[in-house]
N, C-alpha and C positions, 0 to 999 in steps of 0.2 A: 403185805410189805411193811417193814418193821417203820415207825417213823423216827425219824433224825434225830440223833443226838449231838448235843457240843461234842465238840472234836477235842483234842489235847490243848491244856493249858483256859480250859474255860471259855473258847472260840467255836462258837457256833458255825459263822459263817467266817471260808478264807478263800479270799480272791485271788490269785496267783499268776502274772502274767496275763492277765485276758486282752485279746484281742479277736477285734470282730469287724468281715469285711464284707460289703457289700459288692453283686456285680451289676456294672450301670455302664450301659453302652460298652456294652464290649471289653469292660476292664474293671479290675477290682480296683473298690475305695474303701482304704480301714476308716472307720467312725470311731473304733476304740482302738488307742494303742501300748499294748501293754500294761494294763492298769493292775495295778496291786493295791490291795487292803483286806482288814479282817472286822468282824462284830462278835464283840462279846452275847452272854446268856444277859438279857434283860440290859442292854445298849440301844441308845439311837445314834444312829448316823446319819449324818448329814451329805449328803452329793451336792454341791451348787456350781452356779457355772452360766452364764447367757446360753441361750436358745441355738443349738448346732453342738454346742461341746459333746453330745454322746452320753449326757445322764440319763436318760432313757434305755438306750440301744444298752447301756449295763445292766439297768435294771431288766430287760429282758432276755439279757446274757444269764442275770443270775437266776430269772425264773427258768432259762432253758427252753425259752420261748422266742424263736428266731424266727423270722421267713425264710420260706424256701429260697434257695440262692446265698443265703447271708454261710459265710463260714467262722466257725472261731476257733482258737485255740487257747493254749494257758488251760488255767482248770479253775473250777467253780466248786468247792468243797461245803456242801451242808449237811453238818452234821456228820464230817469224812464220808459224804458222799458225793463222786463229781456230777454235777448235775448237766454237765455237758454230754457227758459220755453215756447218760441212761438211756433204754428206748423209748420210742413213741407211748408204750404201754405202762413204762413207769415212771414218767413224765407223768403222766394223767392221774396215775395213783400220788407221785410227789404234790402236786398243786393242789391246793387246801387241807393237806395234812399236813406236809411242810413247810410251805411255805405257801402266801394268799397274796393279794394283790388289790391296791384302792386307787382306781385311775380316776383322773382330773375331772371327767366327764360323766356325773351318775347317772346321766339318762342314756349315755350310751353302752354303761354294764346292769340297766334292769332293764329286763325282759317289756315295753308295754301293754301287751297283752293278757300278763299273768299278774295276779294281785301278789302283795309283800311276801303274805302267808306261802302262794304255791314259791315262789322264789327262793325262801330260805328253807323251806321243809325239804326241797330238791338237793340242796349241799348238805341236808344233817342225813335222809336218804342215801346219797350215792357215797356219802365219805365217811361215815359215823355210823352208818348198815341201821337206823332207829326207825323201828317201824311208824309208818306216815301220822298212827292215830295220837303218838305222843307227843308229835313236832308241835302242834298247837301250844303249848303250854313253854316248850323250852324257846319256839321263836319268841314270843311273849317275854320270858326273861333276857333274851339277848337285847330286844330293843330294849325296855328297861336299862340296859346296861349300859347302854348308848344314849342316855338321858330323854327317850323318845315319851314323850307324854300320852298316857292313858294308849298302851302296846295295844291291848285287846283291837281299838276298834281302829287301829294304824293296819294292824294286820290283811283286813278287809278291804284296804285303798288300794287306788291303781297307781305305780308313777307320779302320772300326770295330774292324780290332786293332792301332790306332796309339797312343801316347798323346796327350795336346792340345797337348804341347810337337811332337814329331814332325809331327803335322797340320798346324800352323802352318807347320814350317820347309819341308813339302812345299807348300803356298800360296805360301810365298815362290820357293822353285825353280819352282815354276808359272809365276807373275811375271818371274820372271828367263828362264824358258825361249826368248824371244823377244828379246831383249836389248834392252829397252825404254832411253828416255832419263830419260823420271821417274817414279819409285817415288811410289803413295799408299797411304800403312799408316792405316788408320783406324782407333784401339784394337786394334793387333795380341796387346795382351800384357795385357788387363784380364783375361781372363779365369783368365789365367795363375799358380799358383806364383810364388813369392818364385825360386827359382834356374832353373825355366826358363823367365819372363820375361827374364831375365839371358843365359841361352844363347842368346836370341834376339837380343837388344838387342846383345849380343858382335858377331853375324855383320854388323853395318850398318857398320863403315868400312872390313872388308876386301871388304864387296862394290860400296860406291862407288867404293871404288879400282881393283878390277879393272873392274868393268862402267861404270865414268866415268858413275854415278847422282848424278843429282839425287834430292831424296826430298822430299815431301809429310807428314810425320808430325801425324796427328790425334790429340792424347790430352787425360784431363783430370786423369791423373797428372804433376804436376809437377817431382817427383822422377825421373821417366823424361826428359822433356823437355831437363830440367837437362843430365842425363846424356848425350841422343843427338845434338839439334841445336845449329847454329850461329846461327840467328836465331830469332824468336818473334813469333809475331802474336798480340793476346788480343782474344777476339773475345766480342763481348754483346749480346744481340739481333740478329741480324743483321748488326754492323756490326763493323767494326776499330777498336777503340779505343787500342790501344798496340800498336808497333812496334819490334823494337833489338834487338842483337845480346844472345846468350842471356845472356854473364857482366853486361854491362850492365842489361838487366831486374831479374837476381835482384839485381843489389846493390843499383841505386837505378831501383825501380817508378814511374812517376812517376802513371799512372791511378789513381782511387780506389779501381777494380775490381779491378788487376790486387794493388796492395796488399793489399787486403781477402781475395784468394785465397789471398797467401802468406802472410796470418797466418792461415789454419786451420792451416798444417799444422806438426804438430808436430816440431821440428830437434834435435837431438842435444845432452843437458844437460836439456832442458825434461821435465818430469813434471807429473803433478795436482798435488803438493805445492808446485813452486815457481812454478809458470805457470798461467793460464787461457788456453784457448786461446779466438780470436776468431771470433766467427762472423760470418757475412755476414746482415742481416733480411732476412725476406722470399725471393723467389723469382724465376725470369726469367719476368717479362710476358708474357702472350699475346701475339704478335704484333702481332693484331690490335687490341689494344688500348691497343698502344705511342700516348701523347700526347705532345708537345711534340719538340726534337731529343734530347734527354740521355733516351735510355732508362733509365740508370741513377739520374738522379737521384733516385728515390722508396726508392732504398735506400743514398745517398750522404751517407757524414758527413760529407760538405764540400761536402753540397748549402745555397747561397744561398739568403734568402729574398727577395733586391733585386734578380733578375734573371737567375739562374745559365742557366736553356735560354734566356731571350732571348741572352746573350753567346754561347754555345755556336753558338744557331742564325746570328748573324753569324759567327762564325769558316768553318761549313759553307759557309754562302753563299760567303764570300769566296774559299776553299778551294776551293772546287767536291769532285769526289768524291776522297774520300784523307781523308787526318790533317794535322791541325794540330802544325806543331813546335813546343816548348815554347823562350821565346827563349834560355833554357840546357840546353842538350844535349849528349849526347856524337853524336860521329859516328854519323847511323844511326837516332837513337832519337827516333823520331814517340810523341807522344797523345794525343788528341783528347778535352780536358778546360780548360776557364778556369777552373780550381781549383787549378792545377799552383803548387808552390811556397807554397800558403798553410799555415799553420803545424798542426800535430796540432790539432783539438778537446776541450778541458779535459775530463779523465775519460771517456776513448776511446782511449785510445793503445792497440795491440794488446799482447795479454798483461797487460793491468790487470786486477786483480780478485784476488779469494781464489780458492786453490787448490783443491784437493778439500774438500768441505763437510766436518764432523766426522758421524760417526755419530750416526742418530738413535734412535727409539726400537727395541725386538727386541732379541735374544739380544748382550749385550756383546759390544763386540769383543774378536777374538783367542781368543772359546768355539770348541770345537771344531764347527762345521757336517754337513762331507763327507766321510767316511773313505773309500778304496778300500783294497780291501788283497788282491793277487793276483789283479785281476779281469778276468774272461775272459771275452770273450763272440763264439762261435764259429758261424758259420751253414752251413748247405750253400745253397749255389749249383748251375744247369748245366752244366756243361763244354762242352756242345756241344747240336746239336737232336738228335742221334741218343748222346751220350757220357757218359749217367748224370750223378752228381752229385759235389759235391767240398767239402771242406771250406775256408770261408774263415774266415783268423785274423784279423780283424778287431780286437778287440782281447783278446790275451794276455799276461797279467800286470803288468798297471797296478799302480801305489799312488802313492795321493796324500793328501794334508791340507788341507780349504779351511777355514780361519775365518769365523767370521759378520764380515761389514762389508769380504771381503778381493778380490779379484780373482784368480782363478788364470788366468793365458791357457795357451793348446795350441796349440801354432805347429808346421807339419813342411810337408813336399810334400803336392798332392793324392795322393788315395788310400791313407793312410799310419794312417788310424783313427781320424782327430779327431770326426767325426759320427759314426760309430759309438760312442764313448765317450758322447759325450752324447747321442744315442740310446739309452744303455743307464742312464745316470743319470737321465733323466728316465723311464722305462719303458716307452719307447716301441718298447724292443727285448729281450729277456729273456737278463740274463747266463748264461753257461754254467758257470762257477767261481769263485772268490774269494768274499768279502765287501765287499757295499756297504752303509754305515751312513750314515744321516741323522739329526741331531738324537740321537745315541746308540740308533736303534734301526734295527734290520736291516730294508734293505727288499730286495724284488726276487723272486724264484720261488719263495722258502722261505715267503715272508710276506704271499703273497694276499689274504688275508683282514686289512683294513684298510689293507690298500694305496690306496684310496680318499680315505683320509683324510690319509696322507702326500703322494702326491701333488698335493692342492691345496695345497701347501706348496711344491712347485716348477714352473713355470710353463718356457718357452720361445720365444724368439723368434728364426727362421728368416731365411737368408740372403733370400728372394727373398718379401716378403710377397703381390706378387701371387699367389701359389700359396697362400695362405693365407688372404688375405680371399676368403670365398665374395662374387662378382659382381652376385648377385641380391638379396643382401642391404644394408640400411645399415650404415653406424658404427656406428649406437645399437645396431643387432642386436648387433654385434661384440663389444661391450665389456657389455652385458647379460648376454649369456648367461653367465660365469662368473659375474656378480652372484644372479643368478635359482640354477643349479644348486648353488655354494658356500655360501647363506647366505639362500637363500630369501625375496629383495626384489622387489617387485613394485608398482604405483604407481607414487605418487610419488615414493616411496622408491627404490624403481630409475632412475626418471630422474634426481632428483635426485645421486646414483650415478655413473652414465652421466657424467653433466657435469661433476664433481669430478675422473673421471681423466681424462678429456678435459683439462679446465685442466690439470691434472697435468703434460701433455706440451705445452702452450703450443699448445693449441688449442681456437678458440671453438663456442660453442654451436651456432653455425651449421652445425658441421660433422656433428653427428648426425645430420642427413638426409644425408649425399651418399654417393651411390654409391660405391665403391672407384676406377669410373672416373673420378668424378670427380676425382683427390686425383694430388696432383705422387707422385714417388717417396717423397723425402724425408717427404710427409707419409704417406704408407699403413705406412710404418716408424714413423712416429709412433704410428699406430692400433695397429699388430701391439705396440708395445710396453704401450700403455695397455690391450689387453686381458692380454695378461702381467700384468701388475701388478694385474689386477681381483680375481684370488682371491686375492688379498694371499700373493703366497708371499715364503719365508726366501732361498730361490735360485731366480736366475734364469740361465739358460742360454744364452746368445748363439752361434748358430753364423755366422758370418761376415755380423753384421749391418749392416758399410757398407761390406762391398768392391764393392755394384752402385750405389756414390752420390758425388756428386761430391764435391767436399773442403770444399765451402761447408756442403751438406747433412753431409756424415760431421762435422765440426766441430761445429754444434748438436745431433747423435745421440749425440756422444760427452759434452760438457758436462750437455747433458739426462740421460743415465744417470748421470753420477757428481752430479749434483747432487739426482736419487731414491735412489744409494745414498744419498747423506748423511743424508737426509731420513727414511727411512727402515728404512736399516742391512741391508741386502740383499746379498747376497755373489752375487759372478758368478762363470759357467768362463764365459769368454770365447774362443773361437775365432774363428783368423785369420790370414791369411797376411801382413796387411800390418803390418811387424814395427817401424817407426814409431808407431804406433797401440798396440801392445803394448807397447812400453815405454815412452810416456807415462801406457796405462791401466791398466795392472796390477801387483799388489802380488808374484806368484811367474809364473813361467813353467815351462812344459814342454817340450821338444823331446821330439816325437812318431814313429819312424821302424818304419813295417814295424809295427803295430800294438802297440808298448814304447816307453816313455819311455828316451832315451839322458841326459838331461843333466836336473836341475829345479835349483830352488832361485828366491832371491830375483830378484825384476827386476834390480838392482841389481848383483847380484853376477853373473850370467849374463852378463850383457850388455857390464858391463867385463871381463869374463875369463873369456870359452868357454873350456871345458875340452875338450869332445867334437868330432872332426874334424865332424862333420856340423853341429855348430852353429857352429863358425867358419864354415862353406861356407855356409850359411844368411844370418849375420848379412853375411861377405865379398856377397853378392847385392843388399844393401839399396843401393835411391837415393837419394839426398840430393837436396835440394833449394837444392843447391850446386853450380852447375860446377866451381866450382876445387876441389872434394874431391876425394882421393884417392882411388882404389879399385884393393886390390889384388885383384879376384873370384879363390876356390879352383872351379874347372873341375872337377863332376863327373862321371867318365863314365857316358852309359849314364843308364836310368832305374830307379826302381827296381823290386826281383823283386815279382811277384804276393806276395799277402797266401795265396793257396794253397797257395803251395808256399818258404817263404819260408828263406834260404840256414841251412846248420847253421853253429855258431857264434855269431859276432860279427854281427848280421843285415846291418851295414854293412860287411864283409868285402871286398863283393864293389864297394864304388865306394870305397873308402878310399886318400885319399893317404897314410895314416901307418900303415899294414900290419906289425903285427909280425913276421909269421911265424905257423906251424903253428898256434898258440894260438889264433889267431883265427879260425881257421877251424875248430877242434874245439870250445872251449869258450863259452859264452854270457858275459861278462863280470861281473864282481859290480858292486854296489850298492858306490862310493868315496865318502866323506864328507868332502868338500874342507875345511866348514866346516858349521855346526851347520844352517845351513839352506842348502847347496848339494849337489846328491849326480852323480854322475857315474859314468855305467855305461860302461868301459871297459879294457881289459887295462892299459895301458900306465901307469895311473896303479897299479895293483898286483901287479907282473909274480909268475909264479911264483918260488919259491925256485930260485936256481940262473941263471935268466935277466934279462937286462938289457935294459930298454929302449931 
């Protein structure tokens, strides 16, 4: 089979009409409706869109990779060929020669049984006909190419002693092993780290330029987008609703949708104190229950009440399948709205409103909360199935200070000790050293006896509530039960209860029956929080509560919590990687590395002026949701050393671009007090007597 060429006019890939329906229950549901667009030779494109709009269900439209039952029509041309209409047999032959594929999840596209080496020698095998004895050398330069440190002896690893950054970058050399013409990355980096999300996002324009890629990029990070591609499609229910080149979009949005997205998120200058960030009502429609042509109109503040989907459904008509251009445009930039240009709606403009609420009733603010003070909490682990056991430093020698009414965040790479901290704070894990005080009294393994009572004082809500709301139970269940075991209601009383903190989180009574399956993302995060808050605790503990949510959902998660601090004066540790979100939500920060705080102090002050090489390279990592930003990323090498065995000295010694010498590799660095509330653990800010920085 010949592989794909650009088609006419320098277009690789041209989308035409696609739509794709599924059968459920007895009746088809289109997921995509008529979508139109093209990618140029050596273009990224951008899909964005909240969780349901159907960026998916395209992308495996255009690999030609449906389920059984799923039908489409329109056409999928790569390379002028339709990739709908091929068989079964050249499908097989099209996938990695023409087009490859980088899904969200690398442990769920590498094999764990077979080491990297058999993995990638199998696609240069079945798709590139190279006999097995030469793959050694050419898998060897793909990872190389994917910046994978010392390939030879990667080769020989399994999976599962890669890390998720590594994993990834061998999915992508997978991809690449075939020298495909169009790249589709589906969420390659959600799952990701703040810096090797970044290591990853690095590797896309020196490999469109050697491997003359097209790319496909699926995300619903917009600050990534910003950052990676050249054009943007925003996609909502099904359908394409805005079109344009990327600096074009972000500057002048012209969809009510697409704008509504870019005011969740929070940009650089904005905090709780000077901004309210905007949320998107409501949620994306079933499908199936999509009415009139404007999907979005039922959460549109420039939805008409004289006609808006009658006008919309003429422009469709007229248009046939595609977008409407707006009669003022830039070159390029389609969207498919008869609301375009009409003026803000009085008392709606994005970022109107009061900022963070004032504290309400509970312990004044600025009382002392949450002491740590040299806290250690050390477990054993297996080293192997036959290799005894080992000690993990999870976390060694913390201290910290939380106020009542304040937010403290913990930001660092995975595996670096943030969940194990608040693991150990809420008692869900038992410290091995130090002191931890709440409320001025010691809690933790010294002070069992009443520990019962401390802890309904602190509460917890988990990155991934699925794993948390029991399946078989209701809402009511959920959020009763700390009503019933805390304070002993029952009744009326308990329902009555039940539905107060429901309201609480801008959710109605209706909701105490549904299942957990029943409930969007967004809202089971709602649930996990309002049972949080049912034992009425002083802290609550967030471990990376809206890095699995879109920015519409993370938006109304984030205003919802700081408008119950307010309300009730609740102090959070807040954990998270996504470092946007942390410094519009919180009052102190931590940079976390190897189970030690290198850097804390105020949001404020950290953030205009990292002190610690590792939180420059952290903050150097963030994306904007800016293309024309700057970025200069600091390149860490390497990942970081196991929490087992973790280096002497300086524990960041060993990936440090500002390396003093000896020092750092003998001594642990002290505790430097930049200013009354910034502290900074690092040689260089207090060198020995005798030596110079």
């Amino acid at each position: 089979m010949e592989t794909g060429k650009p088609g006419p006019g320098g277009k690789l890939l041209e989308v035409t009409g696609l739509g794709i329906a599924y059968k459920v229950r007895r009746k088809s549901v289109a997921a995509v409706r008529g979508v139109s667009f093209a990618i140029d030779r050596g273009e990224t494109f951008g899909l964005v869109g909240e969780s349901g709009c159907g960026k998916s269900t395209v992308a495996y439209g255009v690999m030609g990779f449906l389920p059984r039952g799923a039908r489409a029509q329109g056409r999928v041309l790569l390379g002028g060929r339709d990739m709908l209409a091929l068989s079964p047999g050249e499908l097989r032959q099209a996938w990695g020669r023409d087009v490859a594929m980088v899904y969200q999840d690398p442990m769920g596209a590498l094999n764990p049984s077979l080491n990297i080496l058999e993995q990638l020698a199998e696609v240069l095998v079945q798709k590139r006909d190279i006999a097995r004895k030469r793959c050694r050398g050419i898998c060897a330069d793909l990872l190389g190419q994917v910046n994978i440190p010392d390939p030879g002896q990667i080769l020989s690893r399994y999976p599962h002693q890669l890390s998720g950054g590594m994993k990834q970058r061998v999915c992508i050399a997978m991809a690449l092993a075939a020298e495909p013409r169009l790249l589709v990355m589906d969420e390659p980096t959600t799952a990701l780290d703040v810096t090797t999300a970044s290591q990853v996002l690095d590797l896309l324009p020196s490999l469109r330029q050697k491997y003359d890629l097209s790319v496909l990029y699926i995300s619903h990070d917009l600050g990534v987008v910003a950052r990676v591609c050249d054009r943007v499609g925003v996609m909502y229910a099904g359908n394409l609703v805005e079109e344009a080149p990327v600096r074009e979009l972000f500057r002048r949005p012209r969809h009510p949708y697409t704008r509504g997205l870019l005011e969740c998120l929070p940009r650089p200058g904005e905090t709780k104190d000077n901004h309210s960030l905007a949320a998107l009502p409501g949620q994306v429609g079933d499908p199936s229950e999509i009415q009139g042509p404007c999907a979005f109109a039922p959460r549109c503040r420039f939805a008409r009440t004289d006609g808006c989907a009658r006008e919309t459904a003429l422009l469709s008509s007229r248009q046939g399948q595609g977008l409407e251009p707006p009669s003022e445009r830039a070159e390029g930039h389609k969207a498919a709205c008869d609301s375009l240009g009409w003026p803000e709606p009085a008392g709606q403009a994005a970022g109107e409103g009061p900022g963070a609420p004032s504290p309400g009733p509970g312990s004044p603010r600025g009382t002392l909360l949450l002491e740590a003070v040299d806290l250690k909490a050390h477990y054993q682990v297996a080293k192997g199935l036959w290799s005894g056991r080992q000690t993990l430093r999870a976390v060694d020698g913390v201290s910290f200070r939380l106020a009542a009414g304040e937010t403290l965040a913990i930001v660092g790479e995975s595996g670096c000790g943030k969940s194990s901290l608040a693991r150990t704070v809420v008692g869900l894990q038992r410290e091995t050293g130090g002191r931890l005080a709440f409320g001025g009294h010691r809690i933790g393994r010294e002070t069992a006896r009443g520990q019962k009572s401390l802890a309904s004082l602190m509460s917890m809500v988990f990155q991934n509530p699925d794993s948390t709301l029991n399946p078989k139970h209701r809402v009511s269940y959920a959020i009763s039960r700390p009503l019933r075991l805390n304070f002993g209601l029952s009744g009326r009383e308990l329902r009555k209860a039940t539905l107060e903190y429901l309201g609480m989180v801008r959710l109605g009574p209706n909701y105490a029956q549904r299942y957990p399956r029943e409930l969007s993302g967004g809202e089971k995060q709602r649930v996990a929080i309002a049972r949080a808050l049912a034992g009425q605790p002083s802290l609550v503990v967030c471990d990376e509560p809206t890095s699995a949510l879109d920015v519409s959902v993370q938006a109304a998660i984030i205003r919802l919590l700081l408008e119950i601090q307010g309300r009730l004066g609740l102090s959070f540790l807040f954990i998270s990687h996504d470092l946007s979100v942390v410094r519009y939500f919180s009052d102190q920060v931590a940079v976390m590395y190897l189970g030690s705080f290198c850097e804390t102090g105020s949001t404020a002050e950290v953030f205009s002026g990292p002190a610690h090489p590792y939180t420059r390279a952290l903050w150097s990592a963030m994306s904007s949701p800016d293309p024309e930003a700057e970025r200069h990323p600091t390149a860490l090498p390497g990942s970081p050393p196991s929490l087992a065995s973790p280096p002497a000295g300086c524990r960041f010694h060993t990936r440090c671009p500002s390396l003093l010498g000896p020092i750092c590799l003998e001594r642990r660095p002290p505790a430097v007090r930049l200013s009354d509330s910034h502290t900074v653990h690092c040689h260089r800010y207090q060198p020995p007597q005798g030596m110079q920085p």
